[in-house]
C-alpha positions in Angstrom: 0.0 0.0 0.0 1.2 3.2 -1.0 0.9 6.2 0.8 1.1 9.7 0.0 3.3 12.5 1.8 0.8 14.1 3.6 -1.0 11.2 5.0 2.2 9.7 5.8 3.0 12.5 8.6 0.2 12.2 10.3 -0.1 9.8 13.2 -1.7 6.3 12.7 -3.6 3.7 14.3 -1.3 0.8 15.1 -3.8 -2.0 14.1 -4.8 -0.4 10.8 -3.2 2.2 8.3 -6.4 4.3 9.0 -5.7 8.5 10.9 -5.8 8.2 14.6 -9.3 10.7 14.6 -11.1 8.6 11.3 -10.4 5.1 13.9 -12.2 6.7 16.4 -15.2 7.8 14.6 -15.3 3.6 13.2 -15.1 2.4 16.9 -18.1 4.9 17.9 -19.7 3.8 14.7 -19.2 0.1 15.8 -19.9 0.8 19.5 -23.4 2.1 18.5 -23.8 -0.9 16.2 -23.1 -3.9 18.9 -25.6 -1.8 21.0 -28.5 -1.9 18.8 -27.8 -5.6 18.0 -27.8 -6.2 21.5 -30.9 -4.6 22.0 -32.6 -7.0 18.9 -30.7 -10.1 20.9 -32.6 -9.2 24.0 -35.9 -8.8 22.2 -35.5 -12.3 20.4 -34.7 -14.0 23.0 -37.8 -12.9 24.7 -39.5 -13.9 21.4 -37.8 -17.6 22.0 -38.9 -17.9 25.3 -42.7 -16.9 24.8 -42.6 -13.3 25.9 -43.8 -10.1 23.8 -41.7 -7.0 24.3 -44.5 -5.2 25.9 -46.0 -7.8 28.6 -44.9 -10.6 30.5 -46.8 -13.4 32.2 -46.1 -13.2 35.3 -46.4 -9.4 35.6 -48.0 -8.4 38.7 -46.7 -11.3 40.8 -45.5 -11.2 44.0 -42.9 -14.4 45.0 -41.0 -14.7 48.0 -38.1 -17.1 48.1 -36.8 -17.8 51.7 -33.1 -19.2 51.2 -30.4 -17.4 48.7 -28.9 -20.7 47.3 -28.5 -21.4 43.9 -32.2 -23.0 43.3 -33.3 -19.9 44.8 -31.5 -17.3 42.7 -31.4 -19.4 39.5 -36.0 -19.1 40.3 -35.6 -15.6 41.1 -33.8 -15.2 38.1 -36.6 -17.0 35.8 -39.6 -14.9 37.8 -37.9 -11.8 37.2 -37.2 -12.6 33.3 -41.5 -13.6 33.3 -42.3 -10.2 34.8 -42.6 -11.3 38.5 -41.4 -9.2 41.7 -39.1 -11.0 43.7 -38.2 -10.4 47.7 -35.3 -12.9 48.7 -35.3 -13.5 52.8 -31.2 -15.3 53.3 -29.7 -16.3 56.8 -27.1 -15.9 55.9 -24.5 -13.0 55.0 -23.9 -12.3 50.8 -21.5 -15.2 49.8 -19.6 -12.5 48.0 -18.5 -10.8 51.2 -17.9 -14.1 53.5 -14.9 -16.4 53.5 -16.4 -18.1 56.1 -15.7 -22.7 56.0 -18.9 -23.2 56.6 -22.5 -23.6 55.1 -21.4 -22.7 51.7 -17.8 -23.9 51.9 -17.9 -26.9 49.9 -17.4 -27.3 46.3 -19.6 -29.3 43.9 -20.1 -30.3 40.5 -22.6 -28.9 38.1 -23.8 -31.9 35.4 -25.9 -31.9 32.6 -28.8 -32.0 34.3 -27.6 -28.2 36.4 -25.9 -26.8 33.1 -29.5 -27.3 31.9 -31.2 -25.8 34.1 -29.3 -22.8 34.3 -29.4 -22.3 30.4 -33.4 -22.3 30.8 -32.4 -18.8 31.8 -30.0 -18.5 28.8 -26.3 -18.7 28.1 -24.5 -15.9 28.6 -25.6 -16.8 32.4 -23.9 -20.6 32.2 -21.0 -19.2 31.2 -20.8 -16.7 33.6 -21.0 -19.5 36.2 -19.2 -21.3 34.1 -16.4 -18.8 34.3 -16.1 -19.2 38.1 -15.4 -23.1 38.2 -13.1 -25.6 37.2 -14.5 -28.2 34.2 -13.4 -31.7 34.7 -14.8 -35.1 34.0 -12.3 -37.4 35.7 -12.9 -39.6 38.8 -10.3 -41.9 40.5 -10.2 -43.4 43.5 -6.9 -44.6 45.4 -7.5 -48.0 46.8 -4.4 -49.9 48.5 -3.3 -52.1 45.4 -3.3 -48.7 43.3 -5.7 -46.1 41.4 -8.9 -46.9 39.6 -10.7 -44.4 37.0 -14.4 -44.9 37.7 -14.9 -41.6 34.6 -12.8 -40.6 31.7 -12.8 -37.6 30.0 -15.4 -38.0 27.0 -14.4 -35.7 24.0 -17.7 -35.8 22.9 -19.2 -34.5 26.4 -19.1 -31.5 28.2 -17.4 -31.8 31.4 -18.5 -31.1 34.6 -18.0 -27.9 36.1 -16.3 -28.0 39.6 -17.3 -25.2 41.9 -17.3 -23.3 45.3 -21.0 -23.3 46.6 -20.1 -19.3 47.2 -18.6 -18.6 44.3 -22.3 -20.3 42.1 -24.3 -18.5 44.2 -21.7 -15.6 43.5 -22.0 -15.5 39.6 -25.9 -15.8 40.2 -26.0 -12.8 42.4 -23.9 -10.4 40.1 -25.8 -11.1 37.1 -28.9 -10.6 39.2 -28.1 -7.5 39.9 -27.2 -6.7 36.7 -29.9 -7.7 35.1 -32.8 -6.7 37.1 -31.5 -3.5 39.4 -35.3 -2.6 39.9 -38.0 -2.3 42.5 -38.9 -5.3 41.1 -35.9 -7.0 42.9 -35.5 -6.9 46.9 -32.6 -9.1 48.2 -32.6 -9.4 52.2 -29.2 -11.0 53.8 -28.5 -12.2 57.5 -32.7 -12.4 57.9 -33.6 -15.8 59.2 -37.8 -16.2 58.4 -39.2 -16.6 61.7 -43.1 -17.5 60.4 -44.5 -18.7 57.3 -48.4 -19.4 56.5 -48.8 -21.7 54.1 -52.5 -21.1 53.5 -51.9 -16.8 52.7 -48.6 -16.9 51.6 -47.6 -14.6 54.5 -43.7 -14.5 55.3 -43.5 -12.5 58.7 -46.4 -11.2 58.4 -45.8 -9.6 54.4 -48.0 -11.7 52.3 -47.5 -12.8 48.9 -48.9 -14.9 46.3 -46.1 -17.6 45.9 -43.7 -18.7 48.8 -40.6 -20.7 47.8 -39.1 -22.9 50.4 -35.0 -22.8 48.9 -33.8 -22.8 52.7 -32.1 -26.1 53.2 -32.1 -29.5 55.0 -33.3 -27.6 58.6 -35.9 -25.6 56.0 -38.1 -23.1 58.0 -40.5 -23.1 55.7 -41.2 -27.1 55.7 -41.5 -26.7 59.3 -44.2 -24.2 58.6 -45.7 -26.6 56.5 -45.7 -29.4 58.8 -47.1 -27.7 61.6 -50.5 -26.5 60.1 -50.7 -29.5 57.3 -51.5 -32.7 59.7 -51.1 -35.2 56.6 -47.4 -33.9 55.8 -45.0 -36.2 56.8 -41.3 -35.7 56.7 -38.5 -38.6 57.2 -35.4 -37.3 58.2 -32.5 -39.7 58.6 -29.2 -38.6 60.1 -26.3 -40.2 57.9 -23.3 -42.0 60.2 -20.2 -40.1 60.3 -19.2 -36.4 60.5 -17.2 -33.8 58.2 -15.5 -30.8 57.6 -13.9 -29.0 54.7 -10.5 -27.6 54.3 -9.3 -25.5 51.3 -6.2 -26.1 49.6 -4.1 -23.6 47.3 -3.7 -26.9 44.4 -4.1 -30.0 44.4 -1.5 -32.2 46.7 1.2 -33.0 44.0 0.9 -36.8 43.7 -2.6 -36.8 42.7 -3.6 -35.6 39.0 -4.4 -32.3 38.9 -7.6 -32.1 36.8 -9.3 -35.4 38.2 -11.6 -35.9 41.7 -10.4 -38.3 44.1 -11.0 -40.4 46.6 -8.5 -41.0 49.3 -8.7 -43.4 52.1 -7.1 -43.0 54.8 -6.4 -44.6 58.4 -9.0 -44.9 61.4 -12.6 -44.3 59.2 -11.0 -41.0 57.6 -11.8 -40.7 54.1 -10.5 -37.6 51.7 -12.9 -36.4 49.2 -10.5 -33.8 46.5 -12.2 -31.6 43.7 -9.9 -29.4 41.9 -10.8 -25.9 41.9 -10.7 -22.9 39.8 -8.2 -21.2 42.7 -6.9 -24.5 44.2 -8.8 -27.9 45.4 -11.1 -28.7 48.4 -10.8 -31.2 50.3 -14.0 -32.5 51.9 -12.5 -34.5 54.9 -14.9 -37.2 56.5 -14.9 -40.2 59.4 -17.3 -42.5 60.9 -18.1 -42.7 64.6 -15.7 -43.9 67.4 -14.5 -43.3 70.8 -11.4 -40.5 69.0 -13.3 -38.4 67.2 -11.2 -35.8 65.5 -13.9 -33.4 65.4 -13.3 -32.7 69.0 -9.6 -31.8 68.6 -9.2 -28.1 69.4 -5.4 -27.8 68.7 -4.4 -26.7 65.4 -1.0 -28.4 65.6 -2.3 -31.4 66.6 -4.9 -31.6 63.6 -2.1 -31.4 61.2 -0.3 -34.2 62.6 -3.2 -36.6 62.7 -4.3 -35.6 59.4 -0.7 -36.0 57.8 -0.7 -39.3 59.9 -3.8 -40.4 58.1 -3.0 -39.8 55.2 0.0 -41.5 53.6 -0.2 -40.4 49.9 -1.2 -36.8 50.5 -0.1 -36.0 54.2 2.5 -33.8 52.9 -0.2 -31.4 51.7 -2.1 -31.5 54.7 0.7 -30.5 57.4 0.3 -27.0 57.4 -0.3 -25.0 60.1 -3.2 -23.1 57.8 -4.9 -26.8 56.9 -5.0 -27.2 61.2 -6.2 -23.9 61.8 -9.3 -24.4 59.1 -9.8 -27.5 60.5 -10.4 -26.8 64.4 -12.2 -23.5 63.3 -14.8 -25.1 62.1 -17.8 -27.2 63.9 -18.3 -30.6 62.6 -21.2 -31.5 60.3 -23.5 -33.8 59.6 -25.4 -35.0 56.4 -28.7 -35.7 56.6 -31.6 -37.0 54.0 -35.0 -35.6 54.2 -38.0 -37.4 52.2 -41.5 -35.7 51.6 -44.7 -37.2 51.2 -45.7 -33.8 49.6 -43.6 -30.9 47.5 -46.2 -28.0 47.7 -49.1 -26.5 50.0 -51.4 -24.3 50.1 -49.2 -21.2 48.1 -45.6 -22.4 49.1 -43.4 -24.7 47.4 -40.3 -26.6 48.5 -37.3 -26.7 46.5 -33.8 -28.9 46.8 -32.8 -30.4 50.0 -35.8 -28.6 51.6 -37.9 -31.5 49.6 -35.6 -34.1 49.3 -32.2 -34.0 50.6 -29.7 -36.8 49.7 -26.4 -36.2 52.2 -24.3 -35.4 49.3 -24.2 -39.3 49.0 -24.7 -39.2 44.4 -23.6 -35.3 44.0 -26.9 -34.8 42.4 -28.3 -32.1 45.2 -27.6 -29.4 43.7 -28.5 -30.3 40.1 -31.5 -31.5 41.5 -32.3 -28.8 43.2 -31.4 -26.2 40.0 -33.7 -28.8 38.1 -36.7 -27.8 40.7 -36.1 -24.3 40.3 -36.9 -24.3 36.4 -39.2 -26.7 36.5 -41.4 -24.3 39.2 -40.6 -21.5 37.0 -41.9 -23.1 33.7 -44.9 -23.8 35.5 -45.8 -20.5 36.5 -44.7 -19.6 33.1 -46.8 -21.9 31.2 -50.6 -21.3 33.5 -49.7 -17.5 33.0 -49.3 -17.0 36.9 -52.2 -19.5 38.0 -49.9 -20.4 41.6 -52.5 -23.5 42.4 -52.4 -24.9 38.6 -48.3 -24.2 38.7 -48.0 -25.9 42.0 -49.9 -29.1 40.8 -48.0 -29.4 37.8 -44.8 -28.7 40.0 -45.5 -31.5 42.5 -46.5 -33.9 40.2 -43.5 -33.6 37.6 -40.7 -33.3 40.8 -42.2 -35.5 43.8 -41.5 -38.9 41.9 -37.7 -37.3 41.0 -36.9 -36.4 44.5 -38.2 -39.7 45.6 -36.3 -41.9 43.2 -33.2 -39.5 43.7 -32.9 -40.7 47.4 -33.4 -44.3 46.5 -30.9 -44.4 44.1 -28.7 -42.4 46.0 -28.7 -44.4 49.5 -29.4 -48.1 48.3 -32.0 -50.3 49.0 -32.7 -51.5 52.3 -32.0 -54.8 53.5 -29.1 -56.9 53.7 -29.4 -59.0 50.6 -30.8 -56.7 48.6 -27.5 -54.0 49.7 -25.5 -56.5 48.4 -27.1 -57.2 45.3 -27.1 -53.2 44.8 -23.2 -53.4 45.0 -22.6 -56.5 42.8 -24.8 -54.7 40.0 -23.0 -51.3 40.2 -19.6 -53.0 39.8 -21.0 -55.6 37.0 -21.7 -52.6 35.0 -19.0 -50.8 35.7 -16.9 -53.7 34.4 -19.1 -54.2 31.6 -19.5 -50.3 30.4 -15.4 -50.8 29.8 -16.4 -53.2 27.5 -18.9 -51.3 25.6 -21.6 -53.6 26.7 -24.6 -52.4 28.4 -25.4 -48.8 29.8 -23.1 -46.7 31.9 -22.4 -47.2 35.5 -25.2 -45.5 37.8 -23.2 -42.6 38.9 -21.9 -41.9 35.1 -26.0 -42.0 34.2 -26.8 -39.8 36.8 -24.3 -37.2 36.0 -24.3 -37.5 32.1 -27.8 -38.0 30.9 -30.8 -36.0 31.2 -32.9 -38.7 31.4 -35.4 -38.4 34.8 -34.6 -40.2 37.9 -37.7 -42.4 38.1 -37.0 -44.3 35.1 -33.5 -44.8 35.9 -35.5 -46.5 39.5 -38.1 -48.5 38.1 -35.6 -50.1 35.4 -34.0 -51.2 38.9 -37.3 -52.7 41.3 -36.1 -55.9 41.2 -33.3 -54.8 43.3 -35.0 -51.8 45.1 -38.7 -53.1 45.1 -41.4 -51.4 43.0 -41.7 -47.7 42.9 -44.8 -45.6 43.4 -46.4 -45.4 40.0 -47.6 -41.6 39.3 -51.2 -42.2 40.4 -49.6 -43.6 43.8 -47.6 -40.2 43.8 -50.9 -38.5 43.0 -52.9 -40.2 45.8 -50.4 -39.3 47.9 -50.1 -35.7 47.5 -53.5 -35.3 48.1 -53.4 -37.6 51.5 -51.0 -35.6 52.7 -52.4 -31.9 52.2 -56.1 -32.9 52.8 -58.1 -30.4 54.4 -59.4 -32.8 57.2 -56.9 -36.1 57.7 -58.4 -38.7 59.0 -58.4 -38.9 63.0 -59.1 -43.2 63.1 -58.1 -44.8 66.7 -58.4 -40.7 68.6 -60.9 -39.7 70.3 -63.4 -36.8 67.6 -62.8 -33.1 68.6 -64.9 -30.8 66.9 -63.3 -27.8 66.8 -65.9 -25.6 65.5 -69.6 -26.1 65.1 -72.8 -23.8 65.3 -73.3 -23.2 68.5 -77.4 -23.1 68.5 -77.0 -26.7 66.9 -77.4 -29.6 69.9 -74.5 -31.5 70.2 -74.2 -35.0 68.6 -74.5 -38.0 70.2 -71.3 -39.4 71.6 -70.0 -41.7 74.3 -67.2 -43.5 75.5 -64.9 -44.0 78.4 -61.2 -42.6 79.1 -59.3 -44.3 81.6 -56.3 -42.1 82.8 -52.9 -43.6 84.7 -51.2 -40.6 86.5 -47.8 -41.9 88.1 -45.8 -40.7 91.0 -43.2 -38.0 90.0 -40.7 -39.6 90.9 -41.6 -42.7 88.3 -38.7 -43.4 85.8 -39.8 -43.7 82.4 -38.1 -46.2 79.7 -36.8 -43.7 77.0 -37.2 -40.5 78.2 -33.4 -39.1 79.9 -34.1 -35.7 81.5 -36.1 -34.4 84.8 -37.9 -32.4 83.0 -39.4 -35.0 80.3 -40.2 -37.4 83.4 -42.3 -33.9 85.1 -44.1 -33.8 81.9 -45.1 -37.2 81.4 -45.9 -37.9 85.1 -48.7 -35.7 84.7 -51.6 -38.1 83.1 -51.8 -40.4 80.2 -55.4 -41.5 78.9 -56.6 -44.2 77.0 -60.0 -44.0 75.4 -61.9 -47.1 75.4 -65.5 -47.6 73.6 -66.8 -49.6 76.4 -66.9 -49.8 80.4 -66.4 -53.2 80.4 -63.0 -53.1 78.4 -62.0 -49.7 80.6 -62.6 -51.9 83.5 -60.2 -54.8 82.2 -57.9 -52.2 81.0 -57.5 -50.7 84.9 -57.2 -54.3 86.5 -54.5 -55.5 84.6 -53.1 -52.8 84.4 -52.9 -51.9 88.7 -52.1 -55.8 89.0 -48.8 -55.0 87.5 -48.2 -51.3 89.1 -50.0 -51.3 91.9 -48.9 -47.6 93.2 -50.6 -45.6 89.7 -53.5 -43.5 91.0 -56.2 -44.5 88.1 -59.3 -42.8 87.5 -62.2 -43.4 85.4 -64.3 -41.2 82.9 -67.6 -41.7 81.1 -67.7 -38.8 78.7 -71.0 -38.2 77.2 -71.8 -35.5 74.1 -73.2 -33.3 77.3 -71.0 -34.2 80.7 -67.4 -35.3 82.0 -68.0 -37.7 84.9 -65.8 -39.1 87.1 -66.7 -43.4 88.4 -66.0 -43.7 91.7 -62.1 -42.5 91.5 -61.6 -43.6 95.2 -62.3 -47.4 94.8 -59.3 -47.7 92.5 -61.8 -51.0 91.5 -63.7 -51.3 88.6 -66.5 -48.9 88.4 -69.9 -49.6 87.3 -72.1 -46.8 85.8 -74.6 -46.1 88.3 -71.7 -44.7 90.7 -71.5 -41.7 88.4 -71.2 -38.6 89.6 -70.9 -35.6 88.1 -67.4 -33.1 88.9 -67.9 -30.2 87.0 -66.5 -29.3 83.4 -63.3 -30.8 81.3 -60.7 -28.5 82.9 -61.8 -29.3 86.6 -61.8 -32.9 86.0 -57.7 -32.3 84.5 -57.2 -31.1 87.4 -58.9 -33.7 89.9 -58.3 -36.3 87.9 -56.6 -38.3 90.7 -58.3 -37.2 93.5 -62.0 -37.4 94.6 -64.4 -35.4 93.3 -65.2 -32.0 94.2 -67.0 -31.3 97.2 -69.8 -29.8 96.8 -70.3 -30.4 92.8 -73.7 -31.1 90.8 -74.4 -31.0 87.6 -75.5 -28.1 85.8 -79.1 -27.3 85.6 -79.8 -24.4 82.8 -79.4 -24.9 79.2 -77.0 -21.8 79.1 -74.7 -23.2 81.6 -74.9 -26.7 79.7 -73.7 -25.1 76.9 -70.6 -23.2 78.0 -69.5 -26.6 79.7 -69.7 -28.1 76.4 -67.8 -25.9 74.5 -65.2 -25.3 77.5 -64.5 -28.8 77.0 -64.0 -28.9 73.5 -62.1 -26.0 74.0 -59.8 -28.1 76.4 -60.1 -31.4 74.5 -58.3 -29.2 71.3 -55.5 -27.7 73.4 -54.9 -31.1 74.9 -54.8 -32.8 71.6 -52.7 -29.7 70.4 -50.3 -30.1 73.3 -50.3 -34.0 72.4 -49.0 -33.1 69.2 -45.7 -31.7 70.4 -44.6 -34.5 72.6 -43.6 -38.0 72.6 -44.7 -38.6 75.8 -47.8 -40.9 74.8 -45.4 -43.4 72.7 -43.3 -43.3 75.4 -45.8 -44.6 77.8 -47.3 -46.7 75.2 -43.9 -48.6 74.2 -43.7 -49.4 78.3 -47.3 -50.5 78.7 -46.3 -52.9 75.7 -43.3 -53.9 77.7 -45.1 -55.1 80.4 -47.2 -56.9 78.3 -50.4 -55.7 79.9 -53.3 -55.6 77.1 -52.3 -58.5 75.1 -53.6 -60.6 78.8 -57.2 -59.2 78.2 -59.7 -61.9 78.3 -61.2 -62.1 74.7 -64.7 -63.0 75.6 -64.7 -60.4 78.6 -63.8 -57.9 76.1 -65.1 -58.9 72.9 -68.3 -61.2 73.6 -68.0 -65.3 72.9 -68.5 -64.2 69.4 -65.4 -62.9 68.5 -61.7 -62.3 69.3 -60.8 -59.3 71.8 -60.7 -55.8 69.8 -57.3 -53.9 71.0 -57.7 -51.7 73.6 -55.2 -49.1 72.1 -56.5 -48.7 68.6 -60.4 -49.9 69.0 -60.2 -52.6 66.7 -59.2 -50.1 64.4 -56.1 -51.1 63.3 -54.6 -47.6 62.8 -53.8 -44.9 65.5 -53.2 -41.1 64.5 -50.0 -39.7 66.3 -48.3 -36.4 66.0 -50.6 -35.8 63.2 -49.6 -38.8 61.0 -51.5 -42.0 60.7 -49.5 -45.0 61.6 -50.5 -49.4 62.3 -51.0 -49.8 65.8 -48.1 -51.5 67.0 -50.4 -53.4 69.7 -52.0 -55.2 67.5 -49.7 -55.1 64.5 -52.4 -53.5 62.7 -54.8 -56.7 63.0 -57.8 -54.2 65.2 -58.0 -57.3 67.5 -55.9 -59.1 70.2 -54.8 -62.7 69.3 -55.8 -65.4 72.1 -53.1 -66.2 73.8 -50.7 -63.5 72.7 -47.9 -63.4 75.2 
């Protein structure tokens, strides 16, 4: 190129032969360009995912999420895209300003099935997050006779993205801000949710139309749930074993830097490494035992034993910085938490809140990402109808999270453990070969297919899983209006008061022993005070509250026993001071329900008599339904009856009840406990009596 004289002088651009002031009128040129193709990007994409550029169908929404974790950003970040107003409640400090080791210390890995659910959103957000994590698809474990590679690389895959739980919930928090700095937006840190109301949607007393539960395995918000929903049921299983987490600037030098591992070590310890983007983390675990090095307060001292333990990687662990992380932190547990229901009334549960797996498949947080877009899309799709969303919500993710734990835990049962085993390392043997599908951990990871087929291809080792009508019948069990009360005595708990009360009758027969009586189960002072107050069985008949009392004083002969015929219009008390059986025309009446709590080991008032006006009738009958629901209430929050009930079984006293004095020469005896029922309700769930092993009658002769 050849230039003339004049342009020559003049001072040029360095990456073209263009005059310094004609490049910078191109770059403003091209600046203005990328702009206004970013804004048709933005409106396309909004085209893609369903939206017009004027409306939005979730406008006018108000969404609380209580827990700032990555299922509950990556939602907020979906609401807030549909048009939605979002007000995060977090424990919490920002994850951006804490180096603290614990709650969010951890690093884990982000599959397919995460990857996925955070591109719902779109991409420029995955690679974002993936920007702040370390991609690897490589898993060996160190055994004694040398290392195995369960995964390889795939060249075809993606790999795995390896990541700080802060620095996920990081990226997700900077683009949310970014994004969607609005009034729209409210994000609340260091705020623990003290009250949630399922039925309104009310978080502290703010109300809102959806509530998302994102706050962990000890969720607030499914303890909300729990307490007004009587049919919810929650299994919660501590896993053996304790951990703690210590970060490391790379990985120790034997071990290949861009794989996970799995390091054995001496006395239960176990080293779980994941490289890092800034280093690895070392997740450091050990099974219970009479040394537990989670009690070691010395810094010096955790070093040593860690470096002791350790053989191939000690070296990397005896550091006076890997002791001082180590005794900083407290010890934690994993724990798995099962459901019998995902959603009620307006609030959904998300992640471990639902279905928490102990970190036992590294699915939890994929999972839990996978929950918040399929919530998201179900909003999206009923155009902000929160009752149709949450239907379509629980019935997609309650069989995933179910079949998630299975397949992450094992079956139950000794044989069918072991059978478990043999198949994962059959086709882990055979996937080397080409021949058959990949191992169980390489299928959870790698595919997007859902967890309940991966199950129910395996019920001849787990035992058959719940089809979708069984998932169906059960979310609608468990958030019924009025559960069914079977084997408890009917409360009404509200009725019109100018209506006459229904006919009702039975008998109660209460035990109240001495304070100083030692109960089997229950440790403190205080839990022996509350449960040497009264316990009462109800009983349909006199006759089987009279067998009931005798066998039961024959073996404890220093209870004070008293006994009740309650009828839909008095409380009275038979002949308390003959600690006999009582026959009904002894009756005599001591006043209303919380007078006879109060006397119900002692003899009856002086001086009582039954009411004589209609008006006085009345307030005695709803005083004592009043008392019967704050007894049943109080009931609720103890185990105080099981306890008493597991010692009465001890001492074998019921199963001695003559069948024909109880049931007639016609039939076997009915059990006292459930009233041939078969069922009893405690602590609001619905469970076989354990009297009668759910038979509703007591077999002759049963020892």
């Amino acid at each position: 190129m050849v230039l003339s004289p004049t342009v020559a002088k003049r001072s040029f651009c360095p990456a073209q032969a263009l005059p310094r002031t004609r490049c910078r009128r191109v770059r403003a040129r091209a600046a203005r360009l990328r702009a206004h193709m970013r804004c048709h990007c933005i409106l396309l994409l909004a085209v893609v995912r369903g939206l017009s550029p004027g409306t939005a169908p979730l406008q006018g929404l108000r969404a609380a999420i209580v827990g700032g974790g990555a299922s509950g950003l990556l939602l907020a970040h979906r609401l807030l895209d549909a048009g939605c107003t979002v007000k995060i409640f977090e424990g919490r400090a920002d994850p951006r300003s804490s180096d603290a080791l614990e709650g969010r210390a951890y690093a884990l890995g982000l599959g397919l099935r995460g990857r996925t659910a955070i591109r719902s959103c779109d991409e420029e957000l995955w690679q974002q997050v993936k920007g702040a994590g370390f991609g690897s698809d490589r898993f060996t474990i160190h055994l004694p006779f040398g290392a195995i590679d369960l995964r390889k690389p795939d060249p075809s895959r993606e790999p795995s993205v390896l990541i700080y739980q802060t620095a996920l919930c990081g990226a997700l928090l900077d683009e949310l801000e970014r994004r969607h700095a609005s009034d729209r937006l409210r994000m609340i840190f260091e705020r623990k949710v003290e009250d949630v109301d399922p039925l309104t949607g009310a978080v502290d007393g703010e109300t809102f139309d959806l509530v998302a539960g994102c706050d962990g395995v000890n969720s607030a918000t499914r303890g909300a749930i729990a307490e007004r929903c009587p049919g919810f049921d929650v299994e919660r299983i501590e896993l053996p074993g304790s951990l703690k987490v210590v970060r490391l600037s790379s990985m120790p030098a034997p071990l290949a830097p861009d794989a996970v591992h799995l390091v054995p070590g001496k006395g239960g310890l176990a080293a779980f490494l994941e490289p890092t983007k800034d280093g690895a983390c070392a997740l450091l675990s050990w099974r219970p035992s009479e040394e537990d090095p989670g009690t070691i307060t010395d810094a010096d001292a955790a070093r040593l034993l860690l470096a002791d333990s350790f053989a191939l990687i000690g070296a990397a662990f005896n550091t006076t910085a890997v002791g001082e992380q180590f005794v900083r932190q407290n010890s934690s547990r994993a724990a798995t938490i099962r459901c019998n229901a995902y959603t009620y009334g307006r609030v959904a549960l998300l992640g471990d809140a639902a279905h928490s797996t102990g970190g036992a498949s590294g699915q939890g947080c994929n999972s839990a990402l996978q929950d918040a877009a399929a919530l998201a899309d179900a909003l999206i799709k009923t155009s902000g109808d929160v009752v149709g969303a949450l239907e379509t919500y629980a019935a997609a993710r309650l069989p995933e999270g179910h079949a998630l734990l299975d397949l992450s835990v094992g079956p139950k049962g000794a044989l069918r453990r072991a059978r478990f085993g043999l198949s994962a390392v059959t086709s882990s043997l055979l996937s080397k070969l080409g021949i058959g599908e990949p191992p169980l951990q390489t299928l959870l990871t790698t595919s997007l297919e859902p967890f309940a087929e991966i199950r129910r291809r395996r019920d001849s080792t787990f035992g058959k899983f719940p089809s979708a009508e069984d998932f169906a019948q059960m979310r609608a069990k468990a958030t019924a209006p009025t559960p069914p009360r079977d084997g408890r005595k009917t409360v009404r708990y509200a009725r019109n008061p100018w209506d006459p009360p229904e006919a009702e009758e039975y008998y109660e027969v209460r035990f109240s022993p001495p304070r100083s009586f030692t109960y089997e189960g229950l440790g403190s002072t205080a839990a022996q005070a509350e449960a040497g107050v009264t316990t009462t069985h109800r009983c349909s008949s006199l006759m089987e509250a009279n067998a009931l009392a005798r066998r039961v004083l024959a073996r404890m002969p220093s209870l004070a026993i008293a006994t009740f015929k309650i009828t839909s219009d008095s409380v009275r008390l038979l002949d308390a001071a003959a600690r006999a059986p009582v026959a009904d025309a002894a009756d005599e009446w001591v006043g209303d329900y919380s007078d006879v709590l109060k006397n119900a080991a002692s003899a009856p008032v002086p001086g009582s008599a039954p009411v004589s006006s209609d008006d006085d009738r009345q307030a005695v009958w709803d005083d004592m339904l009043q008392d019967l629901a704050e007894r049943e209430a109080a009931e609720a929050r103890t185990d105080v009856d099981e306890q008493w009930s597991a010692y009465l079984r001890s001492l074998q006293v019921t199963r001695e009840i003559d069948a024909v004095m109880i049931g007639g020469e016609n039939g076997p005896a009915p059990c006292p406990l459930c009233n041939g029922k078969g069922v009893r309700v405690m602590f609001g769930k619905e469970s076989k009596c354990e009297w009668c092993d759910g038979q509703g009658f007591v077999d002759e002769g049963a020892v």
